[in-house]
Short mmCIF file of the C-alpha atoms (twelve columns), coordinates in Angstrom:
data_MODEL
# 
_entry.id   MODEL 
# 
loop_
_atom_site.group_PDB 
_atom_site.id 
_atom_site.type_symbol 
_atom_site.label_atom_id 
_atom_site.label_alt_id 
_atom_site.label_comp_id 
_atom_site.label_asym_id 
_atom_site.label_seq_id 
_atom_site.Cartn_x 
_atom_site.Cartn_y 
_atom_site.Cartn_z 
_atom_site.pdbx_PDB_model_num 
ATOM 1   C CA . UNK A 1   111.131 187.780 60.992 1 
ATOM 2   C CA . UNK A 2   111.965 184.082 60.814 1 
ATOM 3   C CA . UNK A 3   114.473 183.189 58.301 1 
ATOM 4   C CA . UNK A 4   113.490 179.841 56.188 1 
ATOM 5   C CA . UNK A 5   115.977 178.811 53.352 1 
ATOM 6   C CA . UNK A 6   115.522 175.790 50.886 1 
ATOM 7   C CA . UNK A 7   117.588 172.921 51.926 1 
ATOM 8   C CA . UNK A 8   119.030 173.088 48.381 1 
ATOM 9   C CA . UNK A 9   120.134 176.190 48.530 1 
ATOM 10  C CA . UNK A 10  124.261 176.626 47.755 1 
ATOM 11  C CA . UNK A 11  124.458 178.677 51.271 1 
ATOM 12  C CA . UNK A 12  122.146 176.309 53.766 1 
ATOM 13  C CA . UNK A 13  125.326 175.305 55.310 1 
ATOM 14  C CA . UNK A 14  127.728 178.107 55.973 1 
ATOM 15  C CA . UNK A 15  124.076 179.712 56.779 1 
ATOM 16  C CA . UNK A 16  123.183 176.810 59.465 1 
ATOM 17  C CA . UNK A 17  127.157 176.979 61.095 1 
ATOM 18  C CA . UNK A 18  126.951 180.692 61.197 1 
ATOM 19  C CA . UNK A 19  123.750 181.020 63.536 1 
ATOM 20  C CA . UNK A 20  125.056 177.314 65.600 1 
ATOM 21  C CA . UNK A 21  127.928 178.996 66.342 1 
ATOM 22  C CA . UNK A 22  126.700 182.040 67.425 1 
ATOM 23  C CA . UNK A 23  124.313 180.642 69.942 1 
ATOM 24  C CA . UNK A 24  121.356 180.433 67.768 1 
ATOM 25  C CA . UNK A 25  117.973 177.613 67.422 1 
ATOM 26  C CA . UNK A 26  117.585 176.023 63.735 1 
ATOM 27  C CA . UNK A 27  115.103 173.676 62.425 1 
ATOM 28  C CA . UNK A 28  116.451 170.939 60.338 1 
ATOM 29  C CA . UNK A 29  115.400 168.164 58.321 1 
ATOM 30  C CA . UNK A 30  116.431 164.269 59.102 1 
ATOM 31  C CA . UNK A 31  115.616 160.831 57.732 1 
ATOM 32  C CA . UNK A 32  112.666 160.680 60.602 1 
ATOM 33  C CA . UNK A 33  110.809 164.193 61.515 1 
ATOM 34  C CA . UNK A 34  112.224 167.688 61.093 1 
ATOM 35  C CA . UNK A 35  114.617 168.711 64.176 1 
ATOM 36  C CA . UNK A 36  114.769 171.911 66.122 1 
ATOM 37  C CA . UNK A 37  118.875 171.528 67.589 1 
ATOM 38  C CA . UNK A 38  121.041 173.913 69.140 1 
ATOM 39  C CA . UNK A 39  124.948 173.481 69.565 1 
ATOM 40  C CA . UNK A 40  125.620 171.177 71.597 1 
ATOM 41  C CA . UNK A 41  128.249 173.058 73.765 1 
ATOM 42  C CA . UNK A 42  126.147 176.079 73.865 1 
ATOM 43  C CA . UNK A 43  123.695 175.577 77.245 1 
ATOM 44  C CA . UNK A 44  121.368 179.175 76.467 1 
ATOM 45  C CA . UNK A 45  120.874 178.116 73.302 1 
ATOM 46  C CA . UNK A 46  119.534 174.837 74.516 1 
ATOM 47  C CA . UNK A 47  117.561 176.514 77.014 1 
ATOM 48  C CA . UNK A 48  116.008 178.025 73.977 1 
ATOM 49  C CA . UNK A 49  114.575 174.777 72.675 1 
ATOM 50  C CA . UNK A 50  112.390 174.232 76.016 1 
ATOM 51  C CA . UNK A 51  110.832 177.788 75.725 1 
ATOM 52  C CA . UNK A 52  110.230 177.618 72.135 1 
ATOM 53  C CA . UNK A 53  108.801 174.512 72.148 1 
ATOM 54  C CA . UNK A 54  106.818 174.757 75.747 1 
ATOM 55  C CA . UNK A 55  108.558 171.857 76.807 1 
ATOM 56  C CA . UNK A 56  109.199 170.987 80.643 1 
ATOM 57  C CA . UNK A 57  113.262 170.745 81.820 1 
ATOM 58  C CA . UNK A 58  111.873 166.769 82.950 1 
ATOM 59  C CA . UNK A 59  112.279 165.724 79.255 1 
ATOM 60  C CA . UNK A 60  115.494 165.097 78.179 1 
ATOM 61  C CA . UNK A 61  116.738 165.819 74.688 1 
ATOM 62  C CA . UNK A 62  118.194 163.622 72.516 1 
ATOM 63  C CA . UNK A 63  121.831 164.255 71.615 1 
ATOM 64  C CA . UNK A 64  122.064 164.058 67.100 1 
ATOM 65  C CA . UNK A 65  125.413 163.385 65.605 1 
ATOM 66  C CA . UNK A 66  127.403 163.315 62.242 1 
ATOM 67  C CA . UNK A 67  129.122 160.391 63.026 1 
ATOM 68  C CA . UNK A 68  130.843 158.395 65.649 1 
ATOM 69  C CA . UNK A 69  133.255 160.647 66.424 1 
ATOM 70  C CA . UNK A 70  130.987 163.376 67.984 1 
ATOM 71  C CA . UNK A 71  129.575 160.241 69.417 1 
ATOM 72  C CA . UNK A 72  131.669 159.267 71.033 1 
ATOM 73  C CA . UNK A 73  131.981 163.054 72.057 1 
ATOM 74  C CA . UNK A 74  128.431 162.528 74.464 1 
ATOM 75  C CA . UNK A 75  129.131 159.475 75.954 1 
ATOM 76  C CA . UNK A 76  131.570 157.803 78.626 1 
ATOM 77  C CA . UNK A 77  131.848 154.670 76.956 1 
ATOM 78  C CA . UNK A 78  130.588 152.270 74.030 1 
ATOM 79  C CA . UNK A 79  129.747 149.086 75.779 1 
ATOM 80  C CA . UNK A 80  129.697 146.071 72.985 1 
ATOM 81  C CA . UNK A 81  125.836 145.909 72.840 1 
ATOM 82  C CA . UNK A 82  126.071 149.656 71.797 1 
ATOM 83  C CA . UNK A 83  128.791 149.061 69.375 1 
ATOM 84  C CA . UNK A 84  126.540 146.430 67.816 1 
ATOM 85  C CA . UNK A 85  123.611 148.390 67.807 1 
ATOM 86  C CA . UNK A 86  125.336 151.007 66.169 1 
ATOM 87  C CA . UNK A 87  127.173 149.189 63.435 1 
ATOM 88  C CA . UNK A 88  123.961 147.483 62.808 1 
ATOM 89  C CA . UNK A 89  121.670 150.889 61.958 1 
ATOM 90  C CA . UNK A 90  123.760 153.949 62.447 1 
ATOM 91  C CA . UNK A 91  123.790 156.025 60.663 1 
ATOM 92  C CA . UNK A 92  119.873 155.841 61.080 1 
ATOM 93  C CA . UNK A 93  116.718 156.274 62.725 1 
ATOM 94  C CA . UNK A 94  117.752 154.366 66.147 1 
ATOM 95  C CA . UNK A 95  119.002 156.512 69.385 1 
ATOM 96  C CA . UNK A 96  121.076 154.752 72.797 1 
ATOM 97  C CA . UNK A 97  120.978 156.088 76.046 1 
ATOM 98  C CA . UNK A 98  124.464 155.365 77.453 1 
ATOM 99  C CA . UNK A 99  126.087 157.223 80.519 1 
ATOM 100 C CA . UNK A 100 126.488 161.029 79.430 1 
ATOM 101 C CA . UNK A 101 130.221 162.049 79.246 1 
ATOM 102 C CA . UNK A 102 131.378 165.875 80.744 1 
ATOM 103 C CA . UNK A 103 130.875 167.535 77.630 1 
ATOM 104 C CA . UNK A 104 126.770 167.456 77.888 1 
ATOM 105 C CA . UNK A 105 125.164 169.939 79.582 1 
ATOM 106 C CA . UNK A 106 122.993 169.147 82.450 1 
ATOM 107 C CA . UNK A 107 120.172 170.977 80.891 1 
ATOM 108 C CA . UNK A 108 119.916 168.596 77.975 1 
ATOM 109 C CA . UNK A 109 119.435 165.685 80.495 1 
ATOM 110 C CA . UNK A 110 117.416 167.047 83.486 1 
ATOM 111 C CA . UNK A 111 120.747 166.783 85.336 1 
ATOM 112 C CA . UNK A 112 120.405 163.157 84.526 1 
ATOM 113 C CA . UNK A 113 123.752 160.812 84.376 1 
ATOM 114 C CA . UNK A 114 122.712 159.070 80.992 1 
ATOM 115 C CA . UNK A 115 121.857 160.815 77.603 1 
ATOM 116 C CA . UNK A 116 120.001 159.773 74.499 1 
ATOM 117 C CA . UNK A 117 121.938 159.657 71.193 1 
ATOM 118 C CA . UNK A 118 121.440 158.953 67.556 1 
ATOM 119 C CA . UNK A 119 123.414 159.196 64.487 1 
ATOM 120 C CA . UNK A 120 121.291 161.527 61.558 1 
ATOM 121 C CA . UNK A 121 121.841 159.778 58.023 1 
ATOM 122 C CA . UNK A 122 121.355 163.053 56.205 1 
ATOM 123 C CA . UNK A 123 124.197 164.540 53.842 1 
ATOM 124 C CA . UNK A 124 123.208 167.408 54.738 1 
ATOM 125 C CA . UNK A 125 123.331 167.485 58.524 1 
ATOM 126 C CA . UNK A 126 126.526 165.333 58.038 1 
ATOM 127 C CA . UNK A 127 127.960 168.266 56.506 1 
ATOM 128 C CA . UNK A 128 126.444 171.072 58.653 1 
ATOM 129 C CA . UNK A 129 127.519 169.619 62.413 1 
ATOM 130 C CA . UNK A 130 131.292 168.098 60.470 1 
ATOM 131 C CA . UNK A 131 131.739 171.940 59.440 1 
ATOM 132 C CA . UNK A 132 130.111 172.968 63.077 1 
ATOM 133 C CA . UNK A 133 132.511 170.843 64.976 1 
ATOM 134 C CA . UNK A 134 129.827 169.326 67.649 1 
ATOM 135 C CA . UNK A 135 126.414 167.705 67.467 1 
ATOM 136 C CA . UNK A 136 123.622 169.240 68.238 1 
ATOM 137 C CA . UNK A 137 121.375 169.103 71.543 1 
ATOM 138 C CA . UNK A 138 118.036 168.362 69.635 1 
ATOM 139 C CA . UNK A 139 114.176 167.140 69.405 1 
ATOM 140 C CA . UNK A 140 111.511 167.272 67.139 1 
ATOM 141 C CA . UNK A 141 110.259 170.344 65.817 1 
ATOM 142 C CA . UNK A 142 106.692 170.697 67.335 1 
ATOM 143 C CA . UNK A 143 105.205 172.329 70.063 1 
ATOM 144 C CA . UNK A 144 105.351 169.893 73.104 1 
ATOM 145 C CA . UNK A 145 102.597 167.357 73.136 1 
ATOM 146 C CA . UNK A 146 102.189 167.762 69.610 1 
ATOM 147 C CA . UNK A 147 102.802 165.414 66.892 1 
ATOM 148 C CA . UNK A 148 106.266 165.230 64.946 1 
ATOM 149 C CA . UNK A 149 106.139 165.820 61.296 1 
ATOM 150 C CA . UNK A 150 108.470 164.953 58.375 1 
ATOM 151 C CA . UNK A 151 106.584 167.774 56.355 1 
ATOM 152 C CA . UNK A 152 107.831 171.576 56.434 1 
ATOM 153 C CA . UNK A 153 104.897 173.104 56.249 1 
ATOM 154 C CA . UNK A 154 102.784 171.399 58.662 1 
ATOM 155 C CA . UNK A 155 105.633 172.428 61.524 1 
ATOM 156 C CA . UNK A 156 103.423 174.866 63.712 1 
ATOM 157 C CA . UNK A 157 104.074 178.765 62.350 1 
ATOM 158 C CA . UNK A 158 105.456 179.879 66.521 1 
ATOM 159 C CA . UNK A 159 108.329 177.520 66.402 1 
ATOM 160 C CA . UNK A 160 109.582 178.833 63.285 1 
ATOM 161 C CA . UNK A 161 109.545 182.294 63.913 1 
ATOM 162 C CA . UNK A 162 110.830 181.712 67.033 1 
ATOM 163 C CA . UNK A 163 113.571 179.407 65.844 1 
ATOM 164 C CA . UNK A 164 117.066 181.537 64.431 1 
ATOM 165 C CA . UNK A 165 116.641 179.814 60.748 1 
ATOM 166 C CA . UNK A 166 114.613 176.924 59.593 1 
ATOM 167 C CA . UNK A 167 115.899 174.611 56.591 1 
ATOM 168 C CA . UNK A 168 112.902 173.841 54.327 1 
ATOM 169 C CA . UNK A 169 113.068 170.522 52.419 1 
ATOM 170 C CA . UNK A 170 109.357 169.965 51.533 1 
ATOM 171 C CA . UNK A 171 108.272 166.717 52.777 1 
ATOM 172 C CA . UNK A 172 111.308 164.844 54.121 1 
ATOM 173 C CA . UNK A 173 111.918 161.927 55.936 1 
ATOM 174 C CA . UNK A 174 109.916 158.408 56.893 1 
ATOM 175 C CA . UNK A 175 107.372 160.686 59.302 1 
ATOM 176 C CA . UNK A 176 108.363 158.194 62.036 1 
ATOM 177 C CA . UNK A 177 110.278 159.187 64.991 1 
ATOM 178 C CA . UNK A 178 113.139 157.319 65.887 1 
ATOM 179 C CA . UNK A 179 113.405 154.225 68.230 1 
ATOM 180 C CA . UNK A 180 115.385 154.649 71.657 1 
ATOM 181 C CA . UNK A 181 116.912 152.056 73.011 1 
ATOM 182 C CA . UNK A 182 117.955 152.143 76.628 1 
ATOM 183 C CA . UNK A 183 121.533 150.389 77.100 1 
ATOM 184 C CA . UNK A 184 121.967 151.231 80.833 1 
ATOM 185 C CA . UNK A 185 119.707 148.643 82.145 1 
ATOM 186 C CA . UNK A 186 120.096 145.524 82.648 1 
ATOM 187 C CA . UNK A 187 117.742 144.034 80.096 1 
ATOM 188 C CA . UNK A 188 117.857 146.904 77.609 1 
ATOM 189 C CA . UNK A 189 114.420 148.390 77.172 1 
ATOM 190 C CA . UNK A 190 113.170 150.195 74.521 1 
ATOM 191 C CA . UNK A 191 111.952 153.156 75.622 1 
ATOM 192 C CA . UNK A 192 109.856 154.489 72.438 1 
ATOM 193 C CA . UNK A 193 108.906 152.162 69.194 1 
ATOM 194 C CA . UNK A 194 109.677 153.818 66.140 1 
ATOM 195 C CA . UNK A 195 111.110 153.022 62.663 1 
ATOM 196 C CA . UNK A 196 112.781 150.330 63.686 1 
ATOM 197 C CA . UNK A 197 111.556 147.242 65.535 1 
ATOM 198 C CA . UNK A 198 112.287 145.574 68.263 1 
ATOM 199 C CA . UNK A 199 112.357 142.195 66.276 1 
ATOM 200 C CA . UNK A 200 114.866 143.620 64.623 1 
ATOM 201 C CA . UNK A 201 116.888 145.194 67.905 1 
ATOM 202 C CA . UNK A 202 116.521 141.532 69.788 1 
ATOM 203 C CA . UNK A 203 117.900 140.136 66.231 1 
ATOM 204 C CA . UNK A 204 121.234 142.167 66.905 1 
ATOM 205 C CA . UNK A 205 121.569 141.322 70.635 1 
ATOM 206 C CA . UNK A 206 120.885 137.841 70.337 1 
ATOM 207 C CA . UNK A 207 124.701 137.100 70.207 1 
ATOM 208 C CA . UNK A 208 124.435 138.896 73.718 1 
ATOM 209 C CA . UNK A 209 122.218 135.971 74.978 1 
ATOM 210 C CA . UNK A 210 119.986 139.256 75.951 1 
ATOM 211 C CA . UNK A 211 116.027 139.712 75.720 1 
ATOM 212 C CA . UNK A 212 115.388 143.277 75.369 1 
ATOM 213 C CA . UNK A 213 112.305 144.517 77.550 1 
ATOM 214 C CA . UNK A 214 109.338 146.909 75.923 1 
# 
């Protein structure tokens, strides 16, 4: 039987660590959609996501941190339009694909040299992936071609009770996915529009003399 416990709850974090670090799937809430993540140096529990959410090893997940540190974990480098980008909306709803560093498994990229990541500016996944020690491998919690949601119960009934445990905190979030910015071409593109804009992204890489693509 799927486990669900309130985001409130004085235990949703030891709880969350416990089935991470065992190998397990959770659902989790963000600032954007509810999440379905699995640790990020755990490859069959990643493998996981896919089958739970009937999604096709073609498309990539994104890679959600705590902070810059487990960042910096994913990636090979911070170029300087990334460290812009990032001191200009991270934490937030805004994800970089930079080149992927060893520590990703190929399975969260396709086998793909670059990887998508994002910093979540929740206290509570803050304090669930610090006390984990990684970030997690993650997408939105709906079954593949589906739309995302921000509101518990409208996440479809098969991914959580197929998912390990499932944080509940009601409606939660903006409802809008985040926007992913692509920093390993040359311009950027912005390869999905979401919170926020690319007037705002262009106003950050201006100082770059750099017109980002769409």
């Amino acid at each position: 039987m799927a486990r669900i416990i309130p985001a409130n709850s004085p235990h949703t974090v030891d709880e969350a660590v416990a089935v991470l670090s065992h190998g397990g799937v959770i659902i989790f809430p963000t600032e954007t959609v509810y999440g379905i993540g699995a640790d990020l140096r755990q490859p069959g529990a990643i493998e996981r996501i896919f089958a739970i959410k009937k999604r096709v090893p073609e498309r990539r997940l994104l890679i959600h941190c705590a902070d810059e540190v487990q960042l910096k974990m994913a990636v090979r480098e911070i170029p300087e339009q990334a460290r812009a980008l990032i001191t200009a909306f991270l934490p937030g709803p805004l994800a970089l694909i930079l080149e992927r560093s060893v520590a990703v498994p190929d399975i969260v990229t396709a086998g793909g040299k670059t990887v998508g990541v994002r910093i979540v500016a929740s206290p509570l996944f803050y304090a669930i992936c610090t006390r984990l020690g990684a970030p997690l491998a993650a997408t939105s919690a709906n079954l593949s071609g589906n739309a995302a949601t921000n509101n518990f119960t409208a996440i479809e009934r098969k991914i959580v009770e197929l998912s390990d445990l499932s944080i509940d905190a009601g409606i939660s979030g903006s409802g809008i996915p985040s926007t992913i910015v692509d920093l390993t071409t040359t311009p950027p593109v912005i390869r999905r529009q979401g919170e926020i804009s690319k007037t705002q992204v262009q106003a950050v890489l201006n100082k770059f003399n750099t017109d980002i693509q769409f």
